[in-house]
C-alpha positions in Angstrom: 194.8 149.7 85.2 193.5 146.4 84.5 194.9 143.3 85.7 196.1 141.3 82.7 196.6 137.2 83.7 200.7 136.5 84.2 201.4 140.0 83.6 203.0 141.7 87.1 201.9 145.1 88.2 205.2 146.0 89.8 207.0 149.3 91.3 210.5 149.6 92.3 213.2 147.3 93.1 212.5 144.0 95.5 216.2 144.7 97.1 215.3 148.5 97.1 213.7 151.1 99.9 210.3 150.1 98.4 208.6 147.6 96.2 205.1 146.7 95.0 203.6 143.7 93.0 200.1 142.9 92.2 199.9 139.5 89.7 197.3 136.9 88.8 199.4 134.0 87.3 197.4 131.1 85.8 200.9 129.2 84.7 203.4 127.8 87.3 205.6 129.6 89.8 207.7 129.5 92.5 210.5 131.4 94.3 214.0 130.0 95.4 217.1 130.9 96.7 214.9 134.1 98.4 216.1 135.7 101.3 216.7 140.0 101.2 217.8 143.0 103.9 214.5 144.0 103.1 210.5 143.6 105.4 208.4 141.6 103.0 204.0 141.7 103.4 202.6 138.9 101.3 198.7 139.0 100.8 197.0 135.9 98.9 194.2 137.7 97.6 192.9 134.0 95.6 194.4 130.2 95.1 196.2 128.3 97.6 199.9 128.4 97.8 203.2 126.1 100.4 205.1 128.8 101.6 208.5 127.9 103.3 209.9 130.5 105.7 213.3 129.1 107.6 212.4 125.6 108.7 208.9 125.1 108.3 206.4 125.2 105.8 202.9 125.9 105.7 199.3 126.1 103.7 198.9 129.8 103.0 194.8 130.1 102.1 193.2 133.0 99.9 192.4 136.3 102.4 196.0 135.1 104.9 198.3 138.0 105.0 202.2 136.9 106.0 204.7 139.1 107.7 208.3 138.2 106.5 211.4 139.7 108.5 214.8 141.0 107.1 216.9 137.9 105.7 214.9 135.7 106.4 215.1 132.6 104.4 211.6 132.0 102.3 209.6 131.3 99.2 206.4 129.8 98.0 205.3 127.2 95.6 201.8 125.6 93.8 199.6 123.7 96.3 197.3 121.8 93.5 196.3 124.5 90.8 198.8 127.1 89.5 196.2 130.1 89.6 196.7 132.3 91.9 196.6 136.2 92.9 198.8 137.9 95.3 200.4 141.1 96.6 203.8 141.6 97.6 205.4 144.4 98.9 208.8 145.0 100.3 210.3 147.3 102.1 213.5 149.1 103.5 214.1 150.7 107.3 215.0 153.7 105.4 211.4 153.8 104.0 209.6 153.4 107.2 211.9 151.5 109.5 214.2 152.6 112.1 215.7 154.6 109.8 213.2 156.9 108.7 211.7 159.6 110.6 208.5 158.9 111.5 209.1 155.1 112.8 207.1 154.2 115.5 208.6 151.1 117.3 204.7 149.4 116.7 205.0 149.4 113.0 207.9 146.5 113.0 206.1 144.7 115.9 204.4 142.3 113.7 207.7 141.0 112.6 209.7 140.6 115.9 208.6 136.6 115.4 210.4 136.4 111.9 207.5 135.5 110.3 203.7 135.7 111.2 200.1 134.5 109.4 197.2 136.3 109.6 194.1 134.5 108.9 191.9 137.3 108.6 187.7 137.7 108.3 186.0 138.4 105.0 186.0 142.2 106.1 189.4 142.8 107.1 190.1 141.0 103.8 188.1 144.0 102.0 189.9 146.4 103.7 193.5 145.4 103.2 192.4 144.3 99.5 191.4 148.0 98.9 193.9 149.2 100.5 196.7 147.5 99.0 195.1 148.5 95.4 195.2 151.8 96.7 199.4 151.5 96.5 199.6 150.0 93.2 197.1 152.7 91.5 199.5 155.4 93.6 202.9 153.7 91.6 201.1 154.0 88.4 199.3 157.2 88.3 202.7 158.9 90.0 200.0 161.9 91.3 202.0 164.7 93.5 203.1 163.3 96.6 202.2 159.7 95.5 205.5 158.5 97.4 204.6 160.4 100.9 200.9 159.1 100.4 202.9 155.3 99.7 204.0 155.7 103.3 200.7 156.6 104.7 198.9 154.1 103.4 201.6 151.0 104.1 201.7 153.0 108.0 197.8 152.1 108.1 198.8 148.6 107.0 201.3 148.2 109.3 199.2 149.4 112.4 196.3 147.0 111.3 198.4 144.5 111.5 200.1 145.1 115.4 196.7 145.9 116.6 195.4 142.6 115.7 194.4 140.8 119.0 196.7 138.0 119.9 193.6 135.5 119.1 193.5 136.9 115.5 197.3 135.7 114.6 198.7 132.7 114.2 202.7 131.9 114.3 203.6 130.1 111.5 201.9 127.1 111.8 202.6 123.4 112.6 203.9 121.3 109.3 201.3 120.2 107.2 202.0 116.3 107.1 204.9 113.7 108.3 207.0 114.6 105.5 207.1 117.9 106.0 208.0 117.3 109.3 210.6 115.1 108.7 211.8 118.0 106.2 212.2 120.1 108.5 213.9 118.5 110.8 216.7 118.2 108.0 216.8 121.8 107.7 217.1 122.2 111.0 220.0 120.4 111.0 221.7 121.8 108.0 221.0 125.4 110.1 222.6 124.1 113.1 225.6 122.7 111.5 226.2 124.6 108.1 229.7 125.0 109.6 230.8 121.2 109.6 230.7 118.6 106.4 227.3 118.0 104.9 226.7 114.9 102.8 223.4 113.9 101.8 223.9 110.4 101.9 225.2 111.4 105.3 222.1 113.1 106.3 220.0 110.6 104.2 221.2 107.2 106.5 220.8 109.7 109.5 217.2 110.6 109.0 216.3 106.9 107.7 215.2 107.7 104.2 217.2 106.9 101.0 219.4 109.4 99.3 217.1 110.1 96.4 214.2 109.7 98.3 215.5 112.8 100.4 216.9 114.7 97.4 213.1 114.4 95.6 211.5 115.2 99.1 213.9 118.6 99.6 213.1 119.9 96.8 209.4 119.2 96.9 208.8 120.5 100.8 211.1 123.7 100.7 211.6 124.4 97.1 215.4 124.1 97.2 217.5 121.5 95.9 219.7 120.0 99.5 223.1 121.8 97.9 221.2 125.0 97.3 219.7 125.4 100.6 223.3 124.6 102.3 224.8 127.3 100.0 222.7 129.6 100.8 222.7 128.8 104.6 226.4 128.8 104.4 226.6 132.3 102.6 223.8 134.1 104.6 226.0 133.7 107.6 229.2 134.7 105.3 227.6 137.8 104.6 226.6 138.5 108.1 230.0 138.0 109.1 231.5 140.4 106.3 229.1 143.3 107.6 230.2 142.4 111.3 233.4 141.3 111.4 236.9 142.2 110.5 237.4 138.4 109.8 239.6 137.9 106.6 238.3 136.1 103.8 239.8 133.0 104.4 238.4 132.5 108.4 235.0 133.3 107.3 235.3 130.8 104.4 236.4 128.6 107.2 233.4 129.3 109.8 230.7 128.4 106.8 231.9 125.2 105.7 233.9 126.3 102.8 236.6 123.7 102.3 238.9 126.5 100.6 238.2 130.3 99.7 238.2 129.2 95.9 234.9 127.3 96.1 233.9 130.2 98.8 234.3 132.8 96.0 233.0 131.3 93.6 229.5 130.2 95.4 229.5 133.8 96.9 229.7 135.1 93.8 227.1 133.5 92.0 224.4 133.9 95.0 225.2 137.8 95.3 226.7 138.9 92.0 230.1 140.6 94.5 232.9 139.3 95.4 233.4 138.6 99.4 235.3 141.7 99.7 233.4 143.5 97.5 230.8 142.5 99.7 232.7 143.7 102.7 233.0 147.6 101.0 229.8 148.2 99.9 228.3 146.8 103.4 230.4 147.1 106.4 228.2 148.4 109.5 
């Protein structure tokens, strides 16, 4: 099928066991509040796109394939012009992770670093360009054994990747400019003490930069506004302590930050759609 500008290819569910989308926007678009229990490959087939993955951000370049881990905090955003054309697939450990069958421990190498870019050469950008076509044509033509073949083919991706030589991949690289340094260093804050009280004008006197010079600034560098990111830093860890824990509501309220299990509810709510205990049912380990 033909690609049609700012309309998404797409198979499945991005939370799911497996998802697929191929898109070439020509409009604006960007990705927030994005973290999921899912592995997440991101090919830039053309444009230029900021990605922001935890606490740093970088310049992601047409033909650079990234490797995203499970929950790991990310999106992307416009770096000059809006077009752009990109893969993205995610996928479950019950699709071909540690919980499925035929996992080889290799296949999740490339994402023991949380995140990884591949800068790769014009003909290993052929080959994971067909191949990744190859997935989307299996999702629409639905041929007999189409899912089976899905797992073949994102097996071959998988391998390409962990047999890259170390001198082909790059960790996530340095920060692009002073700002985005400085950025950074705010979020690494805000991840080290999601727990305590966090003010901007607090963080904005300690950092030496004006409260709505660091408020424009946030939201610029990691796409996030600075109450958004500390939300979803605070609930990440509320969730991982739901799953892990037999904590009640109220302590793990108390261990994120939450001043009371009111505003705790209702900010858990709105980032995940459940309840804390709700959560706590559908996902205890």
């Amino acid at each position: 099928m033909k690609l049609i500008a700012d309309e998404p290819l797409s198979y499945g569910d991005e939370e799911g066991d497996f998802y697929i989308q191929h898109v070439y926007r020509t409009k604006p678009f960007g990705r927030t509040n994005h973290f999921h229990p899912t592995y997440e490959i991101y090919y830039l087939a053309a444009g230029q796109r900021v990605h922001f993955i935890d606490d740093r951000s970088y310049t992601l370049e047409a033909g650079d394939l990234v490797l995203v881990s499970k929950e790991v905090v990310h999106n992307s955003s416009e770096l000059g012009p809006p077009e752009h054309e990109r893969f993205v697939i995610n996928f479950s450990d019950s699709f071909l992770g540690t919980g499925h069958p035929l996992h080889h421990p290799l296949l999740l190498e490339p994402f023991r670093q949380g995140a990884i870019l591949l800068r790769l050469q014009p003909q290993e950008q052929v080959f994971i360009h067909q191949l990744l076509s190859k997935m989307v044509t299996e999702t629409l033509e639905h041929r007999p054994g189409y899912e089976t073949y899905l797992r073949v083919l994102l097996t071959e991706l998988l391998l390409f990747a962990a047999r890259l030589p170390a001198h082909e991949t790059a960790s996530v690289p340095d920060h692009t400019t002073p700002l985005h340094q400085k950025i950074s260093e705010v979020v690494q804050h805000i991840n080290e003490h999601f727990a305590t009280r966090l003010a901007l004008a607090e963080l904005a006197k300690q950092f030496y930069m004006s409260p709505y010079y660091l408020s424009r600034s946030f939201k610029s560098v990691t796409g996030f506004t600075f109450i958004e990111y500390v939300h979803l830093t605070r609930i990440r860890e509320a969730q991982r302590l739901l799953k892990e824990t037999t904590l009640k509501v109220i302590e793990v309220a108390e261990r994120t930050g939450f001043e009371n299990t009111g505003h705790f509810d209702r900010i858990f709510k709105k980032m995940t759609g459940l309840t804390p205990l709700g959560y706590r049912r559908l996902n205890r380990v």
